[in-house]
Wavefront OBJ file of the C-alpha trace (Angstrom):
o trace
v -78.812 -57.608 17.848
v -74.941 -57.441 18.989
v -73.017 -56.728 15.378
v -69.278 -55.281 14.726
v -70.365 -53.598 11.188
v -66.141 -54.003 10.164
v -66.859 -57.544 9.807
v -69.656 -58.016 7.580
v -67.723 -55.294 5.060
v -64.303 -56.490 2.632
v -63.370 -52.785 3.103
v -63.686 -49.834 5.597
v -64.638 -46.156 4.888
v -62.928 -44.401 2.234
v -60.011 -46.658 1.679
v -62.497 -48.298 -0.175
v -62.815 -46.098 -2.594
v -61.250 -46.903 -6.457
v -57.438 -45.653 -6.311
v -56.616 -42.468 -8.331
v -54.709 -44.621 -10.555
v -57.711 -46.254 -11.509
v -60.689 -43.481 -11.074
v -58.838 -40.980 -12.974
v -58.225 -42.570 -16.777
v -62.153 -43.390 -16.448
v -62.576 -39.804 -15.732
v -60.242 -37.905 -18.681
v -62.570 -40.243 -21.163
v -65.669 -38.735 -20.314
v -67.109 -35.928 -22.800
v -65.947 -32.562 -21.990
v -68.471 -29.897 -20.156
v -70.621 -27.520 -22.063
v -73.073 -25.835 -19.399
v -71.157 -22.207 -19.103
v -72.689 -22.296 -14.974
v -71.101 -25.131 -14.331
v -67.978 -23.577 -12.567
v -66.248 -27.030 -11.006
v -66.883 -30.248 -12.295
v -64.868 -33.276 -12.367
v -61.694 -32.108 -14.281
v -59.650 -31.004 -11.349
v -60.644 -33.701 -9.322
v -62.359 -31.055 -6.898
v -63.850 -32.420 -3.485
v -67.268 -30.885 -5.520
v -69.101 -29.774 -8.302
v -70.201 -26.367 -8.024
v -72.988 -24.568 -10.345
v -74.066 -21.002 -10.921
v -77.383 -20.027 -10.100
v -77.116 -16.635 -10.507
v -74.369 -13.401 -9.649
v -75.117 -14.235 -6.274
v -75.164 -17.417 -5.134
v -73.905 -21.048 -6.559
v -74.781 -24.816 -5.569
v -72.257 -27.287 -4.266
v -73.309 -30.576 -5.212
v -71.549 -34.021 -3.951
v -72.084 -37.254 -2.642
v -69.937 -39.653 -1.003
v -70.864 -43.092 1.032
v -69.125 -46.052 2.250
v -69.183 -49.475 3.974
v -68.914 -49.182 7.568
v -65.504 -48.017 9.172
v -66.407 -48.475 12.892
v -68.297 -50.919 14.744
v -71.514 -49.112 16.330
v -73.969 -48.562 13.522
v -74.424 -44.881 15.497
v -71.191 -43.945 14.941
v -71.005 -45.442 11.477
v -73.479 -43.300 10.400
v -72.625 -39.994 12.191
v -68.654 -40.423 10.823
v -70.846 -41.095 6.960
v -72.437 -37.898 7.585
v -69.467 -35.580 8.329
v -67.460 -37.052 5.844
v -69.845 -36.686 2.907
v -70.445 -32.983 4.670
v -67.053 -32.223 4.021
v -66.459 -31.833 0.666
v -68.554 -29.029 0.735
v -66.765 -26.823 3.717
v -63.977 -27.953 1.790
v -65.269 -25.516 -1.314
v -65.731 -22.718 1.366
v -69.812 -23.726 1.002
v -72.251 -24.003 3.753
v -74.352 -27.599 3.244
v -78.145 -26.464 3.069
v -79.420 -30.125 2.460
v -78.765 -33.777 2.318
v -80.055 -37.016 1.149
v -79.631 -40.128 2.529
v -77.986 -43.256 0.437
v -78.367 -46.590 2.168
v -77.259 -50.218 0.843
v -78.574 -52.676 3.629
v -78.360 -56.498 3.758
v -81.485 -56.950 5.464
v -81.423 -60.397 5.195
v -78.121 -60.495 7.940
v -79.147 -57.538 9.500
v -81.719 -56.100 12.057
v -83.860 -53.038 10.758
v -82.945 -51.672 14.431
v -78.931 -51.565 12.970
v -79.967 -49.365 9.721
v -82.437 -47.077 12.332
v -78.972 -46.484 13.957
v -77.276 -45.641 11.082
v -79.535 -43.186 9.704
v -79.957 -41.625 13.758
v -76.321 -40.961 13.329
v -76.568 -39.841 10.141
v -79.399 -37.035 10.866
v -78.025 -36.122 14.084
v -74.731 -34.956 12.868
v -76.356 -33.424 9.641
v -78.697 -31.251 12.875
v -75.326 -30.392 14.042
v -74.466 -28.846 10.864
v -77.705 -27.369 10.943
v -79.583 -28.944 8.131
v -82.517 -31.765 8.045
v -82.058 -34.944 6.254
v -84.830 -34.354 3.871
v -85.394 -37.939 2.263
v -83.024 -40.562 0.209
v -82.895 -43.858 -1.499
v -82.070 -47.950 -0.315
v -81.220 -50.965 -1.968
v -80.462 -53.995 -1.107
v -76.751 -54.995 -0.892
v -74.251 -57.955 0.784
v -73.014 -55.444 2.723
v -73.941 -51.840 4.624
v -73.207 -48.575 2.702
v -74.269 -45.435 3.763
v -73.586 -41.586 2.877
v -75.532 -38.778 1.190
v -75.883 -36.691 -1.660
v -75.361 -32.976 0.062
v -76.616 -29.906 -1.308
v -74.793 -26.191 -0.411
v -74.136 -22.724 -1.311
v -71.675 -20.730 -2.008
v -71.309 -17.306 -3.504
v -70.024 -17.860 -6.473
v -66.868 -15.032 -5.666
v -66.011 -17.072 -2.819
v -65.726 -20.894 -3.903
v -62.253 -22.287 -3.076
v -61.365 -24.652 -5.076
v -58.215 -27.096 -5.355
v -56.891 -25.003 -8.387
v -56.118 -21.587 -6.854
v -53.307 -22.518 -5.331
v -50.197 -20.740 -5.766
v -46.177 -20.764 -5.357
v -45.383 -19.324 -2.144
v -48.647 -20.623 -0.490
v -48.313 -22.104 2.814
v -50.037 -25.600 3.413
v -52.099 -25.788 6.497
v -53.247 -29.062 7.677
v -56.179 -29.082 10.486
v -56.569 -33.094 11.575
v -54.124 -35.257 12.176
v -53.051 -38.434 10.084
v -53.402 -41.789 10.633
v -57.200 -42.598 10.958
v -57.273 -45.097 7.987
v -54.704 -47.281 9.987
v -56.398 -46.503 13.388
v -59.069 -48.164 12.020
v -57.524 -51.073 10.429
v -56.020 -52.056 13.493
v -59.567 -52.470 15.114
v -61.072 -54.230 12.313
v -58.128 -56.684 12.627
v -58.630 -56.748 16.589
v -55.092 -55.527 16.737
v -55.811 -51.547 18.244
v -53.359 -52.816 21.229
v -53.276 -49.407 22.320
v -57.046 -48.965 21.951
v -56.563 -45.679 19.589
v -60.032 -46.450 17.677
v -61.661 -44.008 20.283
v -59.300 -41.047 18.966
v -60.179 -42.032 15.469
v -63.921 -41.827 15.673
v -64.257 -38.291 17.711
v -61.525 -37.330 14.803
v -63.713 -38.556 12.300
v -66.933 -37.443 14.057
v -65.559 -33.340 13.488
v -67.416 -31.273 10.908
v -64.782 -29.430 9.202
v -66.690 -26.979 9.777
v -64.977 -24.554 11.993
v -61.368 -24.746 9.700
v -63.900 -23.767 6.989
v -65.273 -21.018 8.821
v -61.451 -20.216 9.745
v -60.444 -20.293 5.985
v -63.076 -18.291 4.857
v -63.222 -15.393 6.960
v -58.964 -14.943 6.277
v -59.037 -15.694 2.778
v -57.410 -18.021 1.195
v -56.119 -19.382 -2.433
v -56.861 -23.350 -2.362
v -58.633 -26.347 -0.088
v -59.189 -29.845 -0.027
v -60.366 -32.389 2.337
v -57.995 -35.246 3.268
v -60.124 -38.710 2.710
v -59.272 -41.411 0.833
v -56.132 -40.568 -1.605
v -54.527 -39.430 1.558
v -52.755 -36.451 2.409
v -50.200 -36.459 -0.526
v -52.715 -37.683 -2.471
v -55.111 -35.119 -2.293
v -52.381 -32.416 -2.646
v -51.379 -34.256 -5.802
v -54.668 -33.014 -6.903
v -53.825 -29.173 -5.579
v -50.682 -29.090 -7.592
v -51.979 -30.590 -10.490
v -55.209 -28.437 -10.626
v -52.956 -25.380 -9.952
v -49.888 -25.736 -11.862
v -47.004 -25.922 -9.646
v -45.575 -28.043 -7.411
v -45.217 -29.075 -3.642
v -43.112 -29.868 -0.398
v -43.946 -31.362 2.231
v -42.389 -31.425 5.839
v -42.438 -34.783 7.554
v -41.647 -33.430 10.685
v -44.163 -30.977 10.762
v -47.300 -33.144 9.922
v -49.248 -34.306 12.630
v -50.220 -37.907 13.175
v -51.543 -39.634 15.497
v -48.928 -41.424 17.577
v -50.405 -44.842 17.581
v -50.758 -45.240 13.945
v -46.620 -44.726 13.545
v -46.595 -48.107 15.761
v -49.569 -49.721 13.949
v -47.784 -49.533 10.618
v -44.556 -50.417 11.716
v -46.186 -53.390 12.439
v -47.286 -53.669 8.910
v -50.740 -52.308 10.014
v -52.543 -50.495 6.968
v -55.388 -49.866 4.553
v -54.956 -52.173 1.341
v -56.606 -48.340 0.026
v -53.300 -46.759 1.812
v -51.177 -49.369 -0.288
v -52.972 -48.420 -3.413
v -51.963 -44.960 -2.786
v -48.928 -45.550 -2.466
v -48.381 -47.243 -5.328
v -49.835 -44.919 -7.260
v -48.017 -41.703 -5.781
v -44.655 -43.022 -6.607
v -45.170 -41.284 -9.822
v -45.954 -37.862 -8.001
v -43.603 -37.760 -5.463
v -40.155 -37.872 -4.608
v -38.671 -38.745 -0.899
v -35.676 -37.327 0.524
v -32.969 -40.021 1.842
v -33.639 -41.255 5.279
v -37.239 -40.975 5.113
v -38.971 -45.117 4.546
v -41.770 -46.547 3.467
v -43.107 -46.319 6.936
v -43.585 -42.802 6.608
v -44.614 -42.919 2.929
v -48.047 -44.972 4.011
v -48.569 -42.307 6.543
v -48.665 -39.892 4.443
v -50.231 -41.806 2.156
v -52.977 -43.719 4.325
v -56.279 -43.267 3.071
v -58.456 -41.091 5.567
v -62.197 -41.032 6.535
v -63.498 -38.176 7.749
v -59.973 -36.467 7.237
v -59.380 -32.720 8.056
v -58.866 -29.887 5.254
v -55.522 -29.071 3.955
v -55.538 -25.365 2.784
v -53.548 -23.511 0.449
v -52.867 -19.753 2.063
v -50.450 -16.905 1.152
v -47.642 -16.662 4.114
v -49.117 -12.226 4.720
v -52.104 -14.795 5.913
v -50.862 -17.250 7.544
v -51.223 -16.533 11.220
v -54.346 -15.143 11.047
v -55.724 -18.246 9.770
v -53.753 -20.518 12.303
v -55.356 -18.359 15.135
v -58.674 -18.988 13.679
v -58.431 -22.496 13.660
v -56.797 -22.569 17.323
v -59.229 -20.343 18.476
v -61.981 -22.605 16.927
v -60.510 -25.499 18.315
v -59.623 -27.946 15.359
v -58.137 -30.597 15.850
v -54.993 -29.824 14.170
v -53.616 -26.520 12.720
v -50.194 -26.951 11.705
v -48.257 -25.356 8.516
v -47.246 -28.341 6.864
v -45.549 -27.735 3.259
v -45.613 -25.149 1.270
v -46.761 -24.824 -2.908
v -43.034 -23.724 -5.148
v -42.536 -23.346 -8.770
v -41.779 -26.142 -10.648
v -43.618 -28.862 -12.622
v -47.412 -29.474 -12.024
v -48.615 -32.337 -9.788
v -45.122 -33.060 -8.229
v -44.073 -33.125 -4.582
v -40.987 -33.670 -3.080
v -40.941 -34.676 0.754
v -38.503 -33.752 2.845
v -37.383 -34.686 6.353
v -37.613 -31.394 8.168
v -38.478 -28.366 7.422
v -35.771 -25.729 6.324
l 1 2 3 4 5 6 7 8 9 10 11 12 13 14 15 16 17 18 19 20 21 22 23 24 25 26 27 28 29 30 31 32 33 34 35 36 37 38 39 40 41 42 43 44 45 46 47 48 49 50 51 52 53 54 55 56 57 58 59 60 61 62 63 64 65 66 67 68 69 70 71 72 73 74 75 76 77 78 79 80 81 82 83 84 85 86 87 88 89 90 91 92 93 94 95 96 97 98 99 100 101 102 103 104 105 106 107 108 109 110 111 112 113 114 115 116 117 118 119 120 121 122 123 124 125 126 127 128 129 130 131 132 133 134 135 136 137 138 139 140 141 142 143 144 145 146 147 148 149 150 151 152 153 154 155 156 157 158 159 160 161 162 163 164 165 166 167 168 169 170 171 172 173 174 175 176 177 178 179 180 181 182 183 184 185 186 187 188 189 190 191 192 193 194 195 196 197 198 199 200 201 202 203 204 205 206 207 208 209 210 211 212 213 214 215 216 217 218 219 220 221 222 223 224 225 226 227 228 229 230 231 232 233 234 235 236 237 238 239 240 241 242 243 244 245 246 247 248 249 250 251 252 253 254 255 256 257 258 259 260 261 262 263 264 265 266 267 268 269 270 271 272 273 274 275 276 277 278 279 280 281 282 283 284 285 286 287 288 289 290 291 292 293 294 295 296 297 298 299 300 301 302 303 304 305 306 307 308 309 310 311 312 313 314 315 316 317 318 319 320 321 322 323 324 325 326 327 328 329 330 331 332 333 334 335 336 337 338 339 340 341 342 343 344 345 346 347 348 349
């Protein structure tokens, strides 16, 4: 059976995820934590939860799934798979298991589609060198897949989004742009056929920048997915208590998606973002709502964006370069001032 999985789903990857303006008031009203080895749970808005086992070693816990974002049902669920993998590189873990989640409409659908979702799925969790060990299914209207990932950490080492500090240099290692990459194809507008580019990006474990960022050392991380870039560092800042800038002209993007969204190209998740970051951040003169939803657009599969001191800095950056990431640019920088905001500026300096 011949199927494009973007058009039996309303939404695509993590721009369909609830909006922070809406996810986190649910969030403040549940009861507060009282396990003493829980040491992240959801009141930074970490990428993870992440529990004590003992002085040596600590569990990171998540789970994150989606409708499809791409067409192949391979590919689908090999981008499911590295995304849900990420939030635990992006605690400085290393995954040790995973479970599958799976929403099929088998009623529109071939089993042979779902087989290739779940081949994907286990073939990029082998790459980062764990088994799929079992999972749940229900029926839905349309596909979802992810897991629920298991990993370990010592519990000495977890980086977390609330360790960031003034002075820290922001280090982004995958371009932007992927949520509007893939918007275009769902639309059948990718003109410039830039969908390609958006599923190897989204296909890449982060797990080399992780490997990068924990061998240098380094304050704060988060993965880039569905609040989008200055989303997610709304998060850092908030978590850590100070606040941000970002340089425009030093974040990478992919080219295509600065013509997609000029052509009023986006994620309605990207919009939603948006809307809700014009609370957070303020935007020097000159720089339009073009470049707003870019920085803005809701990722899949996004890279990390790490907090490191500037004594640090180009170690890590020759990491990443030597371990081939996508992206390893200095991006912003954390400053003193009031907690969660960020001011974006045209150009560095």
């Amino acid at each position: 059976m011949s199927v494009r999985l973007t058009q039996v789903a309303k939404r695509a990857g993590c721009a369909a995820k609830h909006p922070p303006g809406y996810l986190f008031p649910l969030l403040r009203g549940l009861p507060p934590l009282a396990d003493p080895n829980v040491l992240i749970g959801s009141n930074t808005a970490d990428d993870a939860a992440v529990y004590r086992v003992n002085d040596e070693l600590a569990l990171v816990l998540t789970t994150d799934f989606f409708t499809p974002v791409v067409d192949d049902p391979y590919d689908f669920g090999a981008v499911a798979a590295a995304n849900a993998l990420s939030d635990v590189y992006a605690m400085g873990g290393k995954p040790l298991t995973a479970l599958n989640l799976v929403g099929f409409p088998d009623d529109t659908l071939e089993a042979s589609v779902l087989a290739e979702i779940l081949r994907g799925g286990a073939e990029k969790a082998r790459e980062a060198g764990i088994d799929l060990v079992g999972g749940h299914t229900i029926k839905t209207d349309e596909p979802i897949y992810g897991l629920a990932v298991t990993g370990t950490v010592h519990p000495d080492r977890v980086v977390s989004n609330a360790g960031g500090k003034p002075g820290d240099l922001l280090v982004l290692t995958k371009p932007l742009g992927i949520g509007i990459l893939t918007t275009a194809a769902k639309q059948n507008k990718d003109t410039l056929g830039a969908i390609g580019t958006a599923i190897t990006l989204m296909k890449t474990l982060n797990r080399e920048p992780c490997e990068a960022m924990t061998t240098v050392g380094v304050h704060a991380a988060t993965d880039v997915t569905g609040f989008g870039l200055l989303g997610h560092l709304r998060n850092v800042v908030a978590a850590s208590g100070c606040a941000a800038t970002v340089w425009l002209d030093e974040v990478p993007v992919v080219d295509a998606a600065w013509t997609y969204v000029r052509e009023g190209i986006a994620p309605g998740g990207t919009h939603a973002n948006w809307r809700y970051l014009n609370e957070h951040v303020t935007y020097d003169d000159g720089i339009d709502k073009t470049a707003q939803l870019v920085l803005s657009d809701a990722q899949t599969s996004g890279g990390l964006l790490i907090a490191v001191e500037p004594a640090k800095a180009e170690a890590l950056l020759e990491g990443l370069t030597h371990r081939g990431t996508p992206a390893h640019q200095i991006v912003g920088m954390l400053e003193q001032g009031q907690a969660g905001k960020i001011r974006v500026k045209a150009k560095r300096g």
